[in-house]
N, C-alpha and C positions, 0 to 999 in steps of 0.2 A: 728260423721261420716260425710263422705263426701254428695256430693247434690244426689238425685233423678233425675230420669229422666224426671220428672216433669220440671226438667227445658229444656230440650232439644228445647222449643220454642225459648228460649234465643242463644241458640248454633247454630239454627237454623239461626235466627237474626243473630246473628252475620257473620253468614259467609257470609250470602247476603249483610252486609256492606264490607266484606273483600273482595268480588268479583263484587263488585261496584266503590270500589277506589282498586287498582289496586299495590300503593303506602303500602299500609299495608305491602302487603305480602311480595313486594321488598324490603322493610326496613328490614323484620324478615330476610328472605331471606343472605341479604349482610352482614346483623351484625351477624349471625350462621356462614359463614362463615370468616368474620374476627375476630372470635371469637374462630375457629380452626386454623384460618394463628396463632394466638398471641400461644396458646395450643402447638404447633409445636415449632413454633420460643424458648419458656421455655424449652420445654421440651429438644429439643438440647442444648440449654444454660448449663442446669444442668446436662446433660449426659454428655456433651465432657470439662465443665472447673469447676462443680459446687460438684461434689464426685471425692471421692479417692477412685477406686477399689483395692480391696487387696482377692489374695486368697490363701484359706487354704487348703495346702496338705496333704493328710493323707496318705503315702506311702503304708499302709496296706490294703487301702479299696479302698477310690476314695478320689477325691480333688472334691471343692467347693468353688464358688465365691460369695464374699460380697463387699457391697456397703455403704460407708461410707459418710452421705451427711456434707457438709462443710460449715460455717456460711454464703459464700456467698451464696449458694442452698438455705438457708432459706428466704435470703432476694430477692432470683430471684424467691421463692417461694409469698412473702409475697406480692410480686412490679406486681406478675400476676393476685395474687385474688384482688387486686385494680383494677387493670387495667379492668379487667372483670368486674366487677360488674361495673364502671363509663361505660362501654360501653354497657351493658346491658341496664341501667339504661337511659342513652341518646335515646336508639334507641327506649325504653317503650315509654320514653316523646315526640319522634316524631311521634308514632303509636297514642298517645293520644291527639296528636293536631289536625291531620288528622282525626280521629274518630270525634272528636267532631266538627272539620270544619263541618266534613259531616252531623252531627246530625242538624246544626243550620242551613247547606243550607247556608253557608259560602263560598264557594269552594274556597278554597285559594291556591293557587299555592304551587309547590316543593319551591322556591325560599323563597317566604313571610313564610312559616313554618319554615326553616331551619332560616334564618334570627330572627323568636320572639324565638326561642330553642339559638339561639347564646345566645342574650342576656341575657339569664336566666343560659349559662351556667355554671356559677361561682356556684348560688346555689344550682342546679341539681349534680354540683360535688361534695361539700360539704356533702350534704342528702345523696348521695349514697356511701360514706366512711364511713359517719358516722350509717348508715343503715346496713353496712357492720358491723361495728366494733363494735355493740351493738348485731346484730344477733351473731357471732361468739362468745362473751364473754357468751349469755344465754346459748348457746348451748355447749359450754365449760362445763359451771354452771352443766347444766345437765349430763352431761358425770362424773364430776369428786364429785361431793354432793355425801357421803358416805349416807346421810341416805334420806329417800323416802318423805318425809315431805319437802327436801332443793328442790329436784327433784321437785315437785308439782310446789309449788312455782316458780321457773326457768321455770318451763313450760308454767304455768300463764304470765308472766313476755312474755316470745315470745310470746305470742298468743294477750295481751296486747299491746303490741308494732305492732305488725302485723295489727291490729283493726284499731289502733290510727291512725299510718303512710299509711292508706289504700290510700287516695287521695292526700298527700302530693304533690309527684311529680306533679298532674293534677294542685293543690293549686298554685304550682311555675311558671309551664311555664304557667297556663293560665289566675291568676290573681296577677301574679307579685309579689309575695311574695319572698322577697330576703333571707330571713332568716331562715335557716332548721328547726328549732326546733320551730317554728312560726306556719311554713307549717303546722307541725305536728299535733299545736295547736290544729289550722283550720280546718285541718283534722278530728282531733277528736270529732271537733264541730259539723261539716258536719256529722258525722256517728248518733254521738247521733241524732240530733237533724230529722233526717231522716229517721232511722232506730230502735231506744231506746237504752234504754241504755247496754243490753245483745246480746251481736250479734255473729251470725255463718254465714261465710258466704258460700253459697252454690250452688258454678257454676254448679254442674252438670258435670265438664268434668274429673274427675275420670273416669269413666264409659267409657268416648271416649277414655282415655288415656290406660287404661286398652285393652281392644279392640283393640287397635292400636298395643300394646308391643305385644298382642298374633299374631296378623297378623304380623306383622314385622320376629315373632317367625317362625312361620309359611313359609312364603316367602323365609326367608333362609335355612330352612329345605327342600323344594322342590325345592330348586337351588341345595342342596346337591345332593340330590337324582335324578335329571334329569341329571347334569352334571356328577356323577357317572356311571351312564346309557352309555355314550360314552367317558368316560378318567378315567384311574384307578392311575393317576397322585394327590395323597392323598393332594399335596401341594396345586393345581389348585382345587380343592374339597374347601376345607377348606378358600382359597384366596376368591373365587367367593361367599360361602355363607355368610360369614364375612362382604364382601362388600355390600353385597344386604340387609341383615339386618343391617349392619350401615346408608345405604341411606334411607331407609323406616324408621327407626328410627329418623332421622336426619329430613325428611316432614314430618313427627307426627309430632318434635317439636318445627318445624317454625309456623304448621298449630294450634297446641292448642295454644302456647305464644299468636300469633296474634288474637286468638278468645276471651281467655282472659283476654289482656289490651283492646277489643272492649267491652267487658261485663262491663271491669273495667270503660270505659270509658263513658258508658250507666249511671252507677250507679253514677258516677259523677255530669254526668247534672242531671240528676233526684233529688239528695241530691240540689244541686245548685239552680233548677228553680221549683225543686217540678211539673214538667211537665215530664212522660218519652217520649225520643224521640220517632217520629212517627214509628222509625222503629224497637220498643220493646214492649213491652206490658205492661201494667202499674201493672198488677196483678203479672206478673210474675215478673219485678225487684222488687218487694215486696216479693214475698218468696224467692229470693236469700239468701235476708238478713233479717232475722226474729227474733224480739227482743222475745228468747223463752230460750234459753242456752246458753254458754258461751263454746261453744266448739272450733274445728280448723280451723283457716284460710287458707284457698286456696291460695296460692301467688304464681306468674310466675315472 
């Protein structure tokens, strides 16, 4: 199961790093939204050139339309979830240079960051295709294993690779490791070796993220209801609360990403220098990660 609230001193942490550099939020910020410009830009690709509508009339009853997608939809499908995940994955690696500048009292400029993230970009792109295409193939694994035993196993398999690959990205831009499956090594060295060898790890922000879906829930239910109150216009009803729980939705999950590549990026130095930073608590990134069971990774 996910973290306790036990950890909320970390969440807590973290946001006071997130409202101290100022840069976090704005990275999360730009990359969510050029991450619906790209959503948008597909999504019209494959409505207007990518199927072939065809519908079916039933003279008797009513007609009905279908949607036939076409081998290029699959590849304007295939070329978006790259593209997503290299852009996710860049803008993690920029929150976690930033993080950790500020942990060491580095303070490194926008310029000097983007600049050591260039240079590493070759292998940040690499790890995150290949990160991509090893999640999708487990998760496949699971969906299609007829029997419960192939399931286990495939579930093992992501929750192993999820452990292993936990620091990679931190491993590449911040100590120069070119080589994905290196990182990963690294990676797995840094977990063990700092954590044991059974790990769950346990941010705690299920609980906020929960919390959040019900207020968002919420928000748009009393945008219903108030703008009902003065317009019986069912389209403007339905427009207004749609939009208000997509925006609240939308700052949930700028504000949890950003709080946990900061946790992620806590647990980094700490693995690294065996000191947690001044502005974490050394007990608490110790029960994040608790060599006690072998259950689900948290991952943003």
């Amino acid at each position: 199961m996910f973290g306790s609230l036990k950890t909320g001193g970390l969440i807590a942490s973290a946001w006071q790093v997130i409202k101290k550099d100022k840069r976090i939020l704005k990275a999360e910020v730009f990359g969510t939204l050029l991450i619906y410009l790209i959503l948008v830009v597909a999504g019209y690709a494959i409505f207007t050139g990518a199927i072939i509508e065809s519908t079916v009339v039933d003279t008797q009853i009513e007609s009905s339309t279908s949607f036939t997608l076409q081998p290029i939809g699959y590849v304007i499908l295939l070329v978006t979830f790259i593209v997503l995940a290299v852009i996710s994955e860049f803008f993690n690696a920029y929150v976690l240079l930033v993080a950790l500048s500020y942990f060491r009292g580095e303070k490194k400029s926008h310029r000097t960051i983007i600049s050591q993230l260039r240079r590493r970009a070759k292998p940040v792109l690499l790890f995150s295709i290949i990160s991509l295409t090893i999640g999708a193939v487990l998760n496949t694994l699971q969906d299609r294993i007829p029997f419960v035993g192939g399931k286990i196993i495939a579930w093992l398999g992501s929750v192993a690779w999820a452990i292993a690959s936990m620091f990679s990205v931190a491993v590449i831009v911040d100590k120069g490791q070119n080589k994905p499956f290196t990182a990963v090594s690294e990676s797995a060295k840094l977990v063990k070796k700092s954590f044991g060898d059974n790990v769950r790890v346990n941010l705690g922000l299920m609980a906020v993220t929960l919390l959040g879906v019900i207020s968002a829930g919420t928000l748009a239910m009393s945008v219903a209801i108030i703008t009902s109150l003065f317009s019986a216009n069912t389209d403007m009803i339905i427009a207004l609360s749609l939009g208000s729980g997509f925006v609240a939705i939308t700052v949930l999950m700028v504000v949890i990403v950003a709080m946990s590549t900061v946790i992620k990026a806590g647990l980094y130095e700490y693995a690294v220098s065996g000191k947690a930073p001044k502005q974490f608590n050394k007990e608490l990134l110790e029960q994040v990660i608790t060599p006690k069971k072998a259950k689900k990774v948290f991952g943003w």
